[in-house]
C-alpha positions in Angstrom: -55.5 -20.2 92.8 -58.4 -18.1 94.0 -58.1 -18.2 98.0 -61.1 -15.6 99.0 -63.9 -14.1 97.0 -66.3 -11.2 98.0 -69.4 -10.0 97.4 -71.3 -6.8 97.3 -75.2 -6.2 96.8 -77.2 -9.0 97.6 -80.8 -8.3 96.1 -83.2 -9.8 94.4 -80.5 -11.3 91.9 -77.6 -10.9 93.9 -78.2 -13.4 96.4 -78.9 -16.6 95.0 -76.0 -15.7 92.4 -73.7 -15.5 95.6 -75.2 -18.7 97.3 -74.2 -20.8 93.9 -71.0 -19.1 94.0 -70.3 -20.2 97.5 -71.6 -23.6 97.2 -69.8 -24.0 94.0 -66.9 -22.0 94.0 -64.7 -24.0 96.6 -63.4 -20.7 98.0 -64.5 -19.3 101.1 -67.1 -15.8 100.2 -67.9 -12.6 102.5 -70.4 -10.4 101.4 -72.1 -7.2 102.1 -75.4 -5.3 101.9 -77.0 -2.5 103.3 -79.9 -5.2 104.3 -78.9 -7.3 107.1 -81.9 -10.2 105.7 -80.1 -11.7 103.4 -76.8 -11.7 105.1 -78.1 -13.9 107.9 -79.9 -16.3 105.4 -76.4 -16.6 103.3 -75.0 -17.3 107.0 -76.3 -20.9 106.6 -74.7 -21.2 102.9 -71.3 -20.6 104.5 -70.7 -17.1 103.2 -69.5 -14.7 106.0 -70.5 -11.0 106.7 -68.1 -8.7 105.7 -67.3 -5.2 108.1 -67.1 -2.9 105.8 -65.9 -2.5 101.7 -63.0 -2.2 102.7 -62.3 -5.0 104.8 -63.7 -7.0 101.9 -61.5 -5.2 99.3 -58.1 -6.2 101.3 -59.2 -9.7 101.9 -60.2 -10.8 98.5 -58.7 -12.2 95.5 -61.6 -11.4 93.5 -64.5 -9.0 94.0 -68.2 -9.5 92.9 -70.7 -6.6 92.8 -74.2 -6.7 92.2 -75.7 -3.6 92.4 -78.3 -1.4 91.3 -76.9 1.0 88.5 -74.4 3.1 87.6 -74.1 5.6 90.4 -73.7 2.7 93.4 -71.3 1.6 91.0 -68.9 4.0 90.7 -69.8 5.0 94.2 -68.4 1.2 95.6 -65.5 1.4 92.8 -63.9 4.7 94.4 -63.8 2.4 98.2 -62.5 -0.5 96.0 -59.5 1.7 94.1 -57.3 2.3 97.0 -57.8 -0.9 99.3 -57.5 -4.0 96.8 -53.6 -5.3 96.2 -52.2 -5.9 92.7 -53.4 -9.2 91.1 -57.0 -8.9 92.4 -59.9 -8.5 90.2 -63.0 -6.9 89.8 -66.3 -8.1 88.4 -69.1 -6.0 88.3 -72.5 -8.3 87.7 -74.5 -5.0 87.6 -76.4 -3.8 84.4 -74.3 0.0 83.8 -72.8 2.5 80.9 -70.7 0.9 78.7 -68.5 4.4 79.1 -68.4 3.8 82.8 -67.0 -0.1 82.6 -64.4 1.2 80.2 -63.4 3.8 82.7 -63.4 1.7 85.6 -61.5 -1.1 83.5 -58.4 1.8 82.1 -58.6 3.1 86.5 -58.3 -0.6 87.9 -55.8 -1.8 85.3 -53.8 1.7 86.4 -53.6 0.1 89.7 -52.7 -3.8 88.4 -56.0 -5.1 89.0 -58.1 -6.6 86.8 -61.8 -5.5 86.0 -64.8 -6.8 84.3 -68.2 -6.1 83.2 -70.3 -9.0 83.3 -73.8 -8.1 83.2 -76.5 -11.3 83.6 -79.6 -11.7 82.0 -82.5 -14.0 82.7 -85.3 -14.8 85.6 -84.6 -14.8 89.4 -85.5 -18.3 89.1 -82.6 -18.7 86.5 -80.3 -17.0 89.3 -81.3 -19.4 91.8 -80.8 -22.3 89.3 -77.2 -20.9 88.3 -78.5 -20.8 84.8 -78.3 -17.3 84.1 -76.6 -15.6 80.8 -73.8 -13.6 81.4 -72.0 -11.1 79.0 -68.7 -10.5 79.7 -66.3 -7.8 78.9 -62.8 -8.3 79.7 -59.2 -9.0 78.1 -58.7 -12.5 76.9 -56.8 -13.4 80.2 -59.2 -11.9 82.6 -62.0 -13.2 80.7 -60.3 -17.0 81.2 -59.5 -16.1 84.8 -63.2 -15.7 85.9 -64.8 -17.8 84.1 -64.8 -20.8 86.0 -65.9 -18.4 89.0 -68.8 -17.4 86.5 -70.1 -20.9 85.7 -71.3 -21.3 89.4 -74.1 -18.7 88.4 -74.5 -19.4 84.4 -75.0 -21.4 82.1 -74.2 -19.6 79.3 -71.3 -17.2 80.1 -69.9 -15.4 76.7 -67.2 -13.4 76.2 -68.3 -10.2 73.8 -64.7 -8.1 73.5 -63.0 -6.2 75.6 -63.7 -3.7 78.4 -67.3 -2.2 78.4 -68.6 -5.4 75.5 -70.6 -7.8 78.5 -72.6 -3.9 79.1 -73.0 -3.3 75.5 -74.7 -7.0 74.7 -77.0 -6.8 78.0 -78.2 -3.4 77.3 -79.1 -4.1 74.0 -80.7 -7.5 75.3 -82.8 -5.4 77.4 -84.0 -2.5 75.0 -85.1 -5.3 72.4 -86.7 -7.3 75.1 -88.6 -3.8 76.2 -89.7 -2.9 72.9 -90.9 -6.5 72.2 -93.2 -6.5 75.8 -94.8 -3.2 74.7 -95.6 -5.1 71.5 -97.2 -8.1 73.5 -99.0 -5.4 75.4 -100.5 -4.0 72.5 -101.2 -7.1 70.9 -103.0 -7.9 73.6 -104.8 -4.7 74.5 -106.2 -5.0 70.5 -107.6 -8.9 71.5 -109.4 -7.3 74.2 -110.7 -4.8 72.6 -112.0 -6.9 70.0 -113.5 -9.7 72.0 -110.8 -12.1 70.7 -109.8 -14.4 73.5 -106.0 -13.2 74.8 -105.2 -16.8 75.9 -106.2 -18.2 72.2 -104.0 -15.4 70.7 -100.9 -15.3 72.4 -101.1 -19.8 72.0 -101.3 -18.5 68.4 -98.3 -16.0 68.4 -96.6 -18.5 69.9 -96.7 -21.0 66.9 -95.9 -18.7 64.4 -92.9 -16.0 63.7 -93.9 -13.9 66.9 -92.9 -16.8 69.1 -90.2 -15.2 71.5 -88.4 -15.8 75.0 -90.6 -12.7 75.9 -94.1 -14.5 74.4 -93.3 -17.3 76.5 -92.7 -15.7 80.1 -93.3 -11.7 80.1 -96.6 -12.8 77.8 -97.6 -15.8 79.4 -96.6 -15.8 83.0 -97.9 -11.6 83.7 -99.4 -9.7 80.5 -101.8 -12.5 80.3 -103.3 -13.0 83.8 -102.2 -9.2 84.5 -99.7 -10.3 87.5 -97.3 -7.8 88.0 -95.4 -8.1 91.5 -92.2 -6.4 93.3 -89.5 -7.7 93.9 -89.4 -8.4 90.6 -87.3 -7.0 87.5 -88.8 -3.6 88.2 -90.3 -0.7 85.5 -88.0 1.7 87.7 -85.0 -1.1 86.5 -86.2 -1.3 82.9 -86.4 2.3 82.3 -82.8 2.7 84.0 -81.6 0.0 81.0 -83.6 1.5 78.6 -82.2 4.8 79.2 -78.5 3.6 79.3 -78.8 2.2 75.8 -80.4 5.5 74.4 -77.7 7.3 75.8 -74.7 5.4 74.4 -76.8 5.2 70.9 -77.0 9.4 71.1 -73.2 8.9 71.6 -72.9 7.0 68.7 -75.1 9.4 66.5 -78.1 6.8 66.4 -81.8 8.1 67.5 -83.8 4.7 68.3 -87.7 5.4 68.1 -88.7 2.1 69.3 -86.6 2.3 72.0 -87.8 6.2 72.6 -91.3 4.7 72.5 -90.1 2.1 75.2 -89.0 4.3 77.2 -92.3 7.0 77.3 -94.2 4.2 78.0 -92.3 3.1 81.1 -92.0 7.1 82.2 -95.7 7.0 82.4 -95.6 3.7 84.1 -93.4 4.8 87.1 -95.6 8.2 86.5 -98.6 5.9 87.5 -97.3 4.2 90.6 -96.4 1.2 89.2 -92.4 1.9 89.4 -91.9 -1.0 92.0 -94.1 -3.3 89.8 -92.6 -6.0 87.5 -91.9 -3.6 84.2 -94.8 -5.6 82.1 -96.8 -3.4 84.2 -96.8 -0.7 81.3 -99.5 -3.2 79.6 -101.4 -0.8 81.7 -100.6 2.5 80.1 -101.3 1.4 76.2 -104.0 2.7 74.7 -104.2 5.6 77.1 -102.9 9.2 77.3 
């Protein structure tokens, strides 16, 4: 039985996954961020300030991080090593390398505790609603172990293999959903240009083969009336995915020049000042130089 939970990185994503889990969980969950805001709001949900990583790492059974990328990571993972007890568990919710989850799953295991990448996918509404998707990466008995834990923030949790699989499926998830953005973007950059309404088009793509998950929100809800906020899934974020999947593809002997185009696209994004923007900002940069 599960008697404490933890965890680390409550941002845009990261907190409402961490409110579900502690209003659904039944366990009792302390968390930690570098920004006191959302600890005090969590305060009302019942979830409990942690004092440091490594307070958190001695008192729980299970660990959640949500964080932003590789580096912080690792980083967290090297406090985690030395302070959780054999039996405990890992689960890192954060979008990283493939190599790194495999590394951090052979290091944790080293130490009999369990690790898992679980990388979610989805809209910050669909984290508040506990309706994400999350790709998991684990051994058969870790993957049985957390999902019921998991199920508090998705709907649709699936287990892809073993250690480094749950990174694998979201980064791929994310290059194809980049490519097929910049293909919305140019789509509708040729209506324009044409004096073809873009509202009449995209109602049109959206009957016909080119419907998509990205048509019906990245297309709708911000190429179409040009609404690109922060706090958002950022073009800084997207480029960080993008460029994760183009570096495990070079490992694999694979050049990718739709995801290479992707990712020059969202370089001249960030290059424009929009790297805080949501990423269908780069509608912004087609057509120009």
């Amino acid at each position: 039985m599960t008697r404490a939970l933890g965890f680390i990185g409550l941002g845009v994503m990261g907190e409402p996954m961490c409110r579900n889990l502690a209003a659904k969980s039944g366990a009792p969950v302390a968390a930690l961020d570098v920004n006191p805001e959302p600890l005090r709001r969590l305060a009302d949900d019942g979830v409990r300030a942690a004092q440091s990583v490594e307070a958190l790492a001695r008192d729980a059974d299970v660990v959640f991080l949500s964080l932003p990328g590789g580096a912080e990571v690792a980083a967290v993972c090297e406090t985690l090593l030395p302070q959780m007890r054999a039996g405990a568990c890992v689960v890192d919710l954060s979008t990283a390398p493939v190599g790194l989850a495999r590394d951090l799953a052979g290091r944790f295991s080293a130490r009999g505790i369990e690790f898992a990448d679980a990388p979610v996918a989805r809209t910050r509404e669909a984290a508040a609603t506990g309706t994400l998707s999350i790709m998991v990466g684990a051994p058969d008995a870790t993957f049985a172990r957390i999902r019921p834990l998991l199920a508090c923030m998705g709907s649709d949790v699936t287990h892809c293999g073993g250690p480094g699989a749950g990174q694998l499926a979201k980064l791929m998830n994310n290059m194809v959903l980049a490519q097929n953005v910049v293909a919305l973007a140019e789509a509708l950059a040729v209506a324009k240009a044409t004096g073809v309404d873009p509202a009449t088009l995209f109602d049109v793509l959206s009957k016909g083969s080119a419907d998509s998950f990205a048509l019906r929100n990245h297309g709708m809800k911000a190429l179409l009336p040009g609404i690109y906020p922060e706090r958002a899934f950022s073009t800084e974020y997207m480029l960080k995915d993008v460029g994760y999947a183009l570096e495990l593809a070079a490992s694999c002997g694979l050049a990718l020049s739709g995801a290479e185009n992707a990712r020059e696209l969202l370089e001249r994004t960030i290059a424009a000042g929009l790297g805080a923007a949501y990423f269908p900002a780069l509608a912004k940069m087609v057509g120009s130089k």
